[in-house]
C-alpha positions in Angstrom: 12.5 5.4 32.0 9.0 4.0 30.9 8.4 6.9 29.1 11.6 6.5 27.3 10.5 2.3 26.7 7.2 3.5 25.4 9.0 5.9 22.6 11.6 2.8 21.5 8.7 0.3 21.3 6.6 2.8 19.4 9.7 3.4 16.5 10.5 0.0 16.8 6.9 -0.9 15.1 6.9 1.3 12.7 10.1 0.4 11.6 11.4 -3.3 10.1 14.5 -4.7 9.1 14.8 -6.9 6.4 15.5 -7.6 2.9 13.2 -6.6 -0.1 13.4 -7.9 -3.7 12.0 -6.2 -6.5 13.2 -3.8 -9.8 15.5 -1.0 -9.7 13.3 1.7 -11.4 11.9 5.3 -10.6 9.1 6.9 -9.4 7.4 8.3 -12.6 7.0 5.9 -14.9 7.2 2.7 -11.9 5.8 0.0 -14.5 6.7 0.7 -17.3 9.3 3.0 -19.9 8.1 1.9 -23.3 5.6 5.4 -23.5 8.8 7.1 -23.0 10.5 6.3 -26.3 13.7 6.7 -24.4 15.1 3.2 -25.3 15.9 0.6 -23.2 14.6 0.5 -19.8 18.0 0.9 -17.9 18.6 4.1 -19.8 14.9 5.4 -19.8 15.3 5.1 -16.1 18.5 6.8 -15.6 17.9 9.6 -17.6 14.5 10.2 -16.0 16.3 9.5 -12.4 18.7 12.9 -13.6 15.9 14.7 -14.9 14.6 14.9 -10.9 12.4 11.7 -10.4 13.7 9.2 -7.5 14.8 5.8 -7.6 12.4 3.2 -6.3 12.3 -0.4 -5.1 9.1 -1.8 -7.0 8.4 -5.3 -6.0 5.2 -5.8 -9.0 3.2 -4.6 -6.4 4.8 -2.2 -4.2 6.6 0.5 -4.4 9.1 1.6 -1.8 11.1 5.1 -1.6 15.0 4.3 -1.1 17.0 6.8 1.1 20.1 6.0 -0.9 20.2 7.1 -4.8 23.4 6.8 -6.0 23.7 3.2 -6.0 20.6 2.2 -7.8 21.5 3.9 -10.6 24.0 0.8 -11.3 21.2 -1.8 -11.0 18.3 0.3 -13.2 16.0 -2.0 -14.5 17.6 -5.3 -12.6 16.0 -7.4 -10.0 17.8 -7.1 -6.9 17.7 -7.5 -3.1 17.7 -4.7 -0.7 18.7 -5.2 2.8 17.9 -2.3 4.8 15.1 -0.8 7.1 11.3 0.0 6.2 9.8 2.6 7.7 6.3 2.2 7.5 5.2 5.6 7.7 7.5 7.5 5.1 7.2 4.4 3.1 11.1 5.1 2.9 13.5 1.8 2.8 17.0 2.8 4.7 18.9 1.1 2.0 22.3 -0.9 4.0 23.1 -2.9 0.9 21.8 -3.4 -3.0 22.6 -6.3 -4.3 21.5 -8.6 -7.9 18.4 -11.3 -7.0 19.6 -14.2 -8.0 
């Protein structure tokens, strides 16, 4: 039993729920799509998104991974809020819900 309270206390900290606000863009070109000459940001990003890059959570500091990239493509290049969990050491958010920062 204290073993098995030592392992869910361990996860616990490197894990945190929350919410996380930032840009819907991807992994290559995180801060920027204008060297691209792809147009618009929204499309730069998608395109590079199907071309094998990953969608990302960029908060104009950090980035963060998202487990769930399907629905970013719908918010690419939009401020929104993420409500999920971080996990610290994959630097991965377990997206639960995008949604537009107001």
């Amino acid at each position: 039993m204290i073993k098995f309270v030592a392992v869910f206390l361990a996860c616990a900290l490197l894990a945190s729920a929350g919410t996380f606000t930032g840009v819907i863009t991807e992994s290559m070109c995180v801060t920027g799509h204008k060297a691209m000459k792809m147009g618009p940001d929204p499309d730069c990003i998608k395109k590079c998104a199907k071309q094998g890059t990953k969608y990302v959570l960029f908060d104009g500091k950090n980035t963060y991974k998202l487990s769930d990239q399907q629905t970013p493509a719908q918010f690419a290049a939009q401020k929104v809020k993420v409500t999920g969990t971080f996990y610290e050491k994959t630097g991965i958010i377990k997206v639960d819900k995008i949604e537009v920062a107001k």
